[in-house]
PDBQT receptor file of N, H, CA, C and O in Angstrom, charges set to zero:
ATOM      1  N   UNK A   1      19.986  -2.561   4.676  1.00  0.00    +0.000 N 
ATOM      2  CA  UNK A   1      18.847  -2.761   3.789  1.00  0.00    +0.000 C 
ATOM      3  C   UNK A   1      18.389  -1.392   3.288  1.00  0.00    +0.000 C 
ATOM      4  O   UNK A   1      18.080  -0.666   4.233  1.00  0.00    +0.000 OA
ATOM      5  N   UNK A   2      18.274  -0.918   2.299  1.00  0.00    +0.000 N 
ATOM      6  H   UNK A   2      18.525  -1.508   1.531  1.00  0.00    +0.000 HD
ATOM      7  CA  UNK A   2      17.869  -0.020   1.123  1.00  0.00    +0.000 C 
ATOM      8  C   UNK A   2      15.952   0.081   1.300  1.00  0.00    +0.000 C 
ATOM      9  O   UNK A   2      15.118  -0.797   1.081  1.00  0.00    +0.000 OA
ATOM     10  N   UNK A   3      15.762   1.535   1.783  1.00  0.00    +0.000 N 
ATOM     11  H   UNK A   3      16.440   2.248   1.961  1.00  0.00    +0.000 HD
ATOM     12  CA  UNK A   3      14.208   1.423   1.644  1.00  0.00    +0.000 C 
ATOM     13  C   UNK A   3      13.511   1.332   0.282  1.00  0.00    +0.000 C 
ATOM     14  O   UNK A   3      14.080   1.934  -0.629  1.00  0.00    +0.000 OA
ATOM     15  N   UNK A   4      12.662   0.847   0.059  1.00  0.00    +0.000 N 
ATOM     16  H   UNK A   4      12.199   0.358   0.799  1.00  0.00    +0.000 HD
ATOM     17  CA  UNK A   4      11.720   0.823  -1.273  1.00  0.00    +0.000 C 
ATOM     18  C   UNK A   4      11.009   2.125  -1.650  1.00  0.00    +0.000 C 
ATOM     19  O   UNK A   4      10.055   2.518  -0.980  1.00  0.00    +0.000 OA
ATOM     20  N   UNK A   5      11.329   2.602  -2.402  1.00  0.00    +0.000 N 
ATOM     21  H   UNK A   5      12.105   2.283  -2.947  1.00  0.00    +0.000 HD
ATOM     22  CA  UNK A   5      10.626   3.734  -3.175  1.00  0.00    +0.000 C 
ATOM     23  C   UNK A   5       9.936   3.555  -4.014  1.00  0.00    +0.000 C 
ATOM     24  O   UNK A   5      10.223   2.808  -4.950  1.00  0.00    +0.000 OA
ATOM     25  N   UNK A   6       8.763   4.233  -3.907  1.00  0.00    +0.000 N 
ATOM     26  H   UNK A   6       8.529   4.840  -3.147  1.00  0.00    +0.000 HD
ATOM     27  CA  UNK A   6       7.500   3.914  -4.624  1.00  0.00    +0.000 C 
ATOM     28  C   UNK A   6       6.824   5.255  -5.426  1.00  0.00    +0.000 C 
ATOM     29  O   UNK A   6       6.387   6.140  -4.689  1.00  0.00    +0.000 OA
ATOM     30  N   UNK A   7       6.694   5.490  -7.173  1.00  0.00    +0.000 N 
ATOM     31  H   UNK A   7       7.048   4.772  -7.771  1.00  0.00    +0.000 HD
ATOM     32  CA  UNK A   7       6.053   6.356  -7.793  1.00  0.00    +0.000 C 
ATOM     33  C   UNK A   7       4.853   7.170  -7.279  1.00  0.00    +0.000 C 
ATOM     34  O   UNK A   7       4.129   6.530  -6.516  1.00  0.00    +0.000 OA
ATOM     35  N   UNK A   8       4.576   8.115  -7.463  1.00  0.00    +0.000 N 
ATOM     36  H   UNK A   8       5.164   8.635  -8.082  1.00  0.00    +0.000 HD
ATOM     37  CA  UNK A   8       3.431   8.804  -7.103  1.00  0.00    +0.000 C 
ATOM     38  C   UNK A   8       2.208   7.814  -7.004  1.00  0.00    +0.000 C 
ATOM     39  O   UNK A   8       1.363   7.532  -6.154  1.00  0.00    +0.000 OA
ATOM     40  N   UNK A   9       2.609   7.320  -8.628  1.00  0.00    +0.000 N 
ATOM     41  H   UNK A   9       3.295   7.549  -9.318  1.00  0.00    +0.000 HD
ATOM     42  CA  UNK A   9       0.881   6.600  -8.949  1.00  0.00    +0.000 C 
ATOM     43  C   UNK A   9       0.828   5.372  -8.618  1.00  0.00    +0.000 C 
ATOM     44  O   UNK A   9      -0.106   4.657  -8.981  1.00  0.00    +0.000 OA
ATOM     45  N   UNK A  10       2.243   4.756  -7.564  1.00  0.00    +0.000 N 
ATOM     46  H   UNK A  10       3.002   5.337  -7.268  1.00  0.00    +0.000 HD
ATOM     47  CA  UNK A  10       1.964   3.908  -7.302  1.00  0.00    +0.000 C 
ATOM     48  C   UNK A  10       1.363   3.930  -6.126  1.00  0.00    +0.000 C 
ATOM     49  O   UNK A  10       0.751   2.955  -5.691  1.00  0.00    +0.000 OA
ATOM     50  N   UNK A  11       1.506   5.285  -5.366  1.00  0.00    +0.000 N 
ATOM     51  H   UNK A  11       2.004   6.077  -5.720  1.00  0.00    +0.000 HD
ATOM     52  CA  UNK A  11       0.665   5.414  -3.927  1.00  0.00    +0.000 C 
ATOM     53  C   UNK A  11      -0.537   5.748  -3.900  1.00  0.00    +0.000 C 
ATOM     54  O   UNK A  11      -1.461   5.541  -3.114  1.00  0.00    +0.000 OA
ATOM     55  N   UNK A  12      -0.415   6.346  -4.944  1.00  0.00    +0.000 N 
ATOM     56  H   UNK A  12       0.336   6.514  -5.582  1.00  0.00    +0.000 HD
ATOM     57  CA  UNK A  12      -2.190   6.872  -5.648  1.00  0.00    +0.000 C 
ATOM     58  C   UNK A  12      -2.805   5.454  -5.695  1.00  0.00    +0.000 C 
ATOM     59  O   UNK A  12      -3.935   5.249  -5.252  1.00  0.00    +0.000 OA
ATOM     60  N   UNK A  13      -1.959   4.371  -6.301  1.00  0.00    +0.000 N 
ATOM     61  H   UNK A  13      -1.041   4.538  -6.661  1.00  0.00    +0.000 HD
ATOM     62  CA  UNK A  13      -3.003   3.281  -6.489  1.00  0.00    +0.000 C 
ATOM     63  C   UNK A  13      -3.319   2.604  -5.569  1.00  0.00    +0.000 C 
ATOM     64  O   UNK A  13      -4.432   2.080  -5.526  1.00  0.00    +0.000 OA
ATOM     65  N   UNK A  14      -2.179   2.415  -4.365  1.00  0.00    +0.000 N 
ATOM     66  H   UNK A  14      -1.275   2.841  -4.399  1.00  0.00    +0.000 HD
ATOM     67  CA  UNK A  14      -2.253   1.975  -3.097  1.00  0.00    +0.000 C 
ATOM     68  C   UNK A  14      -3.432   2.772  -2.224  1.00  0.00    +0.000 C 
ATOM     69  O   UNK A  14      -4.281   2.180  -1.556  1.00  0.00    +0.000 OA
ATOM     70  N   UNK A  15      -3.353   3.910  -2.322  1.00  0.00    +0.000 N 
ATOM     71  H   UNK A  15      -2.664   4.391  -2.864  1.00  0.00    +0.000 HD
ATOM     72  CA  UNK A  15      -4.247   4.436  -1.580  1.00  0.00    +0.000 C 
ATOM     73  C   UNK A  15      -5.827   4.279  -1.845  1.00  0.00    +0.000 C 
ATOM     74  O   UNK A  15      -6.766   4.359  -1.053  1.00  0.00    +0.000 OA
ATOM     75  N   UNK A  16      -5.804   4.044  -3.144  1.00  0.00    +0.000 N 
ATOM     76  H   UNK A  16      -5.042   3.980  -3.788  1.00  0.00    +0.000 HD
ATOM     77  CA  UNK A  16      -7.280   3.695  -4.328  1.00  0.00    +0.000 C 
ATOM     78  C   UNK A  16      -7.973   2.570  -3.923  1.00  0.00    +0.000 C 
ATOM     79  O   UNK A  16      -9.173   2.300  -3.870  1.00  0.00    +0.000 OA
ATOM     80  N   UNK A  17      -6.545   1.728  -3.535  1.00  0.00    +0.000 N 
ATOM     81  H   UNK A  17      -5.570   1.947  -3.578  1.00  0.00    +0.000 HD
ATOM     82  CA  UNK A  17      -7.544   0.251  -3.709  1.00  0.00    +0.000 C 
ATOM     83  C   UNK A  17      -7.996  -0.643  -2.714  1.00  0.00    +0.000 C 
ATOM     84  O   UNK A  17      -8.121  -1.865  -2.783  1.00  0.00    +0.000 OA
ATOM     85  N   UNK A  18      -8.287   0.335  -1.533  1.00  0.00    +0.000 N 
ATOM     86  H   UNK A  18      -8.186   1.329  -1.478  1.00  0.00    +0.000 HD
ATOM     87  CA  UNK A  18      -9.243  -0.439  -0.613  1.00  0.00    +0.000 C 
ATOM     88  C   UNK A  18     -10.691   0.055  -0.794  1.00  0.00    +0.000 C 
ATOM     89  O   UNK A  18     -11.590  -0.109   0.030  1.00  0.00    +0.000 OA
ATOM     90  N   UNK A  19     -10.812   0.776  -2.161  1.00  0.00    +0.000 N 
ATOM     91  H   UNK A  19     -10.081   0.909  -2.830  1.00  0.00    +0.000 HD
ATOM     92  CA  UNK A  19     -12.178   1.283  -2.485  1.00  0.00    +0.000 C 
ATOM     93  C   UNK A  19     -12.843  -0.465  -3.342  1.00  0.00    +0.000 C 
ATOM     94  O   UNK A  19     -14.027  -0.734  -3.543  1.00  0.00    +0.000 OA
ATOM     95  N   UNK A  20     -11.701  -1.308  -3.660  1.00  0.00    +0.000 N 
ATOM     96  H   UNK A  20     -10.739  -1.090  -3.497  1.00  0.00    +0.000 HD
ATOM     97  CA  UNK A  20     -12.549  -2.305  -4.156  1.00  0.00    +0.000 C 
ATOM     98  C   UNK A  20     -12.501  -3.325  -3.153  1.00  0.00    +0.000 C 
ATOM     99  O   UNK A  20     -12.180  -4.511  -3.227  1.00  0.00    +0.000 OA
ATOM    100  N   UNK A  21     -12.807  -2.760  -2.396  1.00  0.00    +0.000 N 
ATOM    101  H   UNK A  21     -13.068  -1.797  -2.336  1.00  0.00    +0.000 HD
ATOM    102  CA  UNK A  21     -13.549  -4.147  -0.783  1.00  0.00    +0.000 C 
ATOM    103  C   UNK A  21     -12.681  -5.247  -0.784  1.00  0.00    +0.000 C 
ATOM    104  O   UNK A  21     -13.082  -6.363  -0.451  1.00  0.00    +0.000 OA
ATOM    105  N   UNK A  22     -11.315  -4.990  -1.192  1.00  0.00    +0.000 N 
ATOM    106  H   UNK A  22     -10.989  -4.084  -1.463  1.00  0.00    +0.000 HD
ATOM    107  CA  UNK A  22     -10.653  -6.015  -0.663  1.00  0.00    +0.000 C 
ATOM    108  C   UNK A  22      -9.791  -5.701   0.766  1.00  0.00    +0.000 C 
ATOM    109  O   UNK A  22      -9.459  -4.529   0.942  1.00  0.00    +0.000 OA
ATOM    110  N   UNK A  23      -9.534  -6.387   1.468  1.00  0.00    +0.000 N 
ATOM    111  H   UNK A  23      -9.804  -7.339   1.326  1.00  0.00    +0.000 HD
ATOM    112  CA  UNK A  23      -9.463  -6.130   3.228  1.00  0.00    +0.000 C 
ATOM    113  C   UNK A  23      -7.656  -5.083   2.974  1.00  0.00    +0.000 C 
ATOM    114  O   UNK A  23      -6.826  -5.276   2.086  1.00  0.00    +0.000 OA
ATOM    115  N   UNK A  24      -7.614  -4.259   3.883  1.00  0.00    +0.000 N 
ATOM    116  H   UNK A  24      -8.289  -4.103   4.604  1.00  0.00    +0.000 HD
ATOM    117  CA  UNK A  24      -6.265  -3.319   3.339  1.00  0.00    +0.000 C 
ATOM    118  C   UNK A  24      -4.873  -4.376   4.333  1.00  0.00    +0.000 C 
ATOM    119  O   UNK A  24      -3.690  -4.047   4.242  1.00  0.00    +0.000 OA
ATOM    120  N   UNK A  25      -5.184  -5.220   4.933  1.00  0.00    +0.000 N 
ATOM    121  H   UNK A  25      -6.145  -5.487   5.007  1.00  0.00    +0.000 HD
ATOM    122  CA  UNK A  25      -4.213  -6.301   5.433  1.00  0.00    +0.000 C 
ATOM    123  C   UNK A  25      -3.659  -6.724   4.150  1.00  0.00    +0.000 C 
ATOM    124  O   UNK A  25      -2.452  -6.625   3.929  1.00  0.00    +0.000 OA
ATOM    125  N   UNK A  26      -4.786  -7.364   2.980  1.00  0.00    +0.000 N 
ATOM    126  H   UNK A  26      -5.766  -7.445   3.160  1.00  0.00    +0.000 HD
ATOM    127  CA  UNK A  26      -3.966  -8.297   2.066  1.00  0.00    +0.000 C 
ATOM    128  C   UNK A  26      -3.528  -7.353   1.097  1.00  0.00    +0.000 C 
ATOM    129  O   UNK A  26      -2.765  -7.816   0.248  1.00  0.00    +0.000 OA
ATOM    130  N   UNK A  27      -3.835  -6.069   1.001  1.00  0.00    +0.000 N 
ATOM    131  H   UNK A  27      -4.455  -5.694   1.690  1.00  0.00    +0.000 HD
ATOM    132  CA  UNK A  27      -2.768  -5.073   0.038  1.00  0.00    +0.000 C 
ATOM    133  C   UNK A  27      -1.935  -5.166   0.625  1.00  0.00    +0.000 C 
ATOM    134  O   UNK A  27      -1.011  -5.786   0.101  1.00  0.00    +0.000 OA
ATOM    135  N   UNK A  28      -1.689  -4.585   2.179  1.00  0.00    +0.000 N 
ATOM    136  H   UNK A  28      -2.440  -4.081   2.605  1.00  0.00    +0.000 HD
ATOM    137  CA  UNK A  28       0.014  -4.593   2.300  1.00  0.00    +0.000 C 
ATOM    138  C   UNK A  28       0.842  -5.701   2.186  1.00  0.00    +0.000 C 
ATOM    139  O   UNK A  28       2.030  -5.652   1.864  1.00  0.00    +0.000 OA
ATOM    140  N   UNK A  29       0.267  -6.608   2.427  1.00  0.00    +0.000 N 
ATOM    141  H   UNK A  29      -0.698  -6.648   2.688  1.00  0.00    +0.000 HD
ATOM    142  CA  UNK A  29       1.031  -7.370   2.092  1.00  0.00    +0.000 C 
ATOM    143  C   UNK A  29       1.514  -8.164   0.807  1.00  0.00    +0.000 C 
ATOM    144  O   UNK A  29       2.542  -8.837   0.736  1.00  0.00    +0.000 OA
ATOM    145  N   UNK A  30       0.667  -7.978  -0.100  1.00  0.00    +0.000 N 
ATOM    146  H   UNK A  30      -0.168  -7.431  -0.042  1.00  0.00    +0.000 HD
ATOM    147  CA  UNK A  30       0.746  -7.654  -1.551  1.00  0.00    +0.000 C 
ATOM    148  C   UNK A  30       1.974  -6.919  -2.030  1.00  0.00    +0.000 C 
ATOM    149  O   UNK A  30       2.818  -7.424  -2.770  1.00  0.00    +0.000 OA
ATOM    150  N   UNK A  31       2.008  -5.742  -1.574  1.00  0.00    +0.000 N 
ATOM    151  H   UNK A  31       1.322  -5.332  -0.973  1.00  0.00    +0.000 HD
ATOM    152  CA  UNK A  31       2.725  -4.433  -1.752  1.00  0.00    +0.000 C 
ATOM    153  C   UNK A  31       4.140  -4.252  -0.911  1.00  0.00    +0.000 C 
ATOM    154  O   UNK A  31       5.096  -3.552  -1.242  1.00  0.00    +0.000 OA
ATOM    155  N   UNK A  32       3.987  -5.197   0.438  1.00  0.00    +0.000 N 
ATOM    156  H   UNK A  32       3.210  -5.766   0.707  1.00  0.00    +0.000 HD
ATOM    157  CA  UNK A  32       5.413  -5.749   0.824  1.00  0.00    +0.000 C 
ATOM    158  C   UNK A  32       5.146  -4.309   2.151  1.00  0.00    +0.000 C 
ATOM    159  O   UNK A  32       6.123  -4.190   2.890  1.00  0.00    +0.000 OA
ATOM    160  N   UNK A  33       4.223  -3.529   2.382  1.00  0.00    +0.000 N 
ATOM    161  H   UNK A  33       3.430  -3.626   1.781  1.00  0.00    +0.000 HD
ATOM    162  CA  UNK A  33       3.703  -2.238   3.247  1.00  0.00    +0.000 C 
ATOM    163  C   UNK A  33       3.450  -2.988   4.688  1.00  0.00    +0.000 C 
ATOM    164  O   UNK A  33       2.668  -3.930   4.819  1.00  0.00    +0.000 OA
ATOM    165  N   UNK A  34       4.036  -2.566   5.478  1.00  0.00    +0.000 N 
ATOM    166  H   UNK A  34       4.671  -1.801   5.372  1.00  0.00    +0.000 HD
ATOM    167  CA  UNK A  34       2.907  -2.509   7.027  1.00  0.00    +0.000 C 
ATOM    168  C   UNK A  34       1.941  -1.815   6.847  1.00  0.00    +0.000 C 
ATOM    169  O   UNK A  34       1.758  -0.887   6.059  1.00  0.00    +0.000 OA
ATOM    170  N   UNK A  35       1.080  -2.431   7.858  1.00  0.00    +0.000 N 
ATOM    171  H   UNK A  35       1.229  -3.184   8.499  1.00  0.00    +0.000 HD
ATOM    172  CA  UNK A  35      -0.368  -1.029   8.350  1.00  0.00    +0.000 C 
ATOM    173  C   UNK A  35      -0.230  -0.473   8.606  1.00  0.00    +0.000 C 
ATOM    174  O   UNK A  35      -1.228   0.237   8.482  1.00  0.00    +0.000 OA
ATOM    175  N   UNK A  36       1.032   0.370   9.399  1.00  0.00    +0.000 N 
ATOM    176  H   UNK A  36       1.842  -0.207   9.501  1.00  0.00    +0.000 HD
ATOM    177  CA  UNK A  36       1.490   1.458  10.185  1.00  0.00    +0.000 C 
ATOM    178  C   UNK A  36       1.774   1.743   8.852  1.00  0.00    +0.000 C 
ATOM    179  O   UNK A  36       0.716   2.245   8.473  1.00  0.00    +0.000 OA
ATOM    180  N   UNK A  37       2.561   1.740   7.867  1.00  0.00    +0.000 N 
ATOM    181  H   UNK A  37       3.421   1.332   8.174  1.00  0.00    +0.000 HD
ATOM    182  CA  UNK A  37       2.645   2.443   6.530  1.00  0.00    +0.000 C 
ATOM    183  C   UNK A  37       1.611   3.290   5.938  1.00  0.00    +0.000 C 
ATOM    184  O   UNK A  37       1.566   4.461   5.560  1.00  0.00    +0.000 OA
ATOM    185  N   UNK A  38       0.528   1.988   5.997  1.00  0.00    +0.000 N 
ATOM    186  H   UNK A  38       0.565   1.037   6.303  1.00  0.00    +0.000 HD
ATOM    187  CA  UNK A  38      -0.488   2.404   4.621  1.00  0.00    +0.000 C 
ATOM    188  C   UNK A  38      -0.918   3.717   5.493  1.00  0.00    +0.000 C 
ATOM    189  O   UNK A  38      -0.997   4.889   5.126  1.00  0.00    +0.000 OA
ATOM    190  N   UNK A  39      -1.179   3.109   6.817  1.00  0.00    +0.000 N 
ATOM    191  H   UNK A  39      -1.114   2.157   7.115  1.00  0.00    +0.000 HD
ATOM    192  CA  UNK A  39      -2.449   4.371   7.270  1.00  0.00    +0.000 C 
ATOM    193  C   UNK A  39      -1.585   5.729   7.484  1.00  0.00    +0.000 C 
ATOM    194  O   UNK A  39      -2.376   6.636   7.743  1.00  0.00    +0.000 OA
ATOM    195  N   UNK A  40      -0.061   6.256   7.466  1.00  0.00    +0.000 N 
ATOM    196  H   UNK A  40       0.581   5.519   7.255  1.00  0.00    +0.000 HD
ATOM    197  CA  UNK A  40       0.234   6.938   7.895  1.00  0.00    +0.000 C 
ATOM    198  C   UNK A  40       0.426   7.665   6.539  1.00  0.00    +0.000 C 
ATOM    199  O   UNK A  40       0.871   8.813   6.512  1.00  0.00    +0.000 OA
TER     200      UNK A  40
């Protein structure tokens, strides 16, 4: 299996958007991310 690579601004946006109070569980999984991902 081939890891997923992701644009600058797409981490920029990932990283952005638990500023709009949505819970950061349903981004990753949105985004296809573990929590051990996002937060690291």
């Amino acid at each position: 299996m081939s890891k997923k690579r992701y644009t600058e601004e797409q981490i920029i946006g990932f990283l952005k958007a638990p500023e709009t109070s949505r819970p950061v569980t349903e981004l990753c999984r949105q985004h296809g991310l573990s929590n051990g991902s996002f937060y690291t």
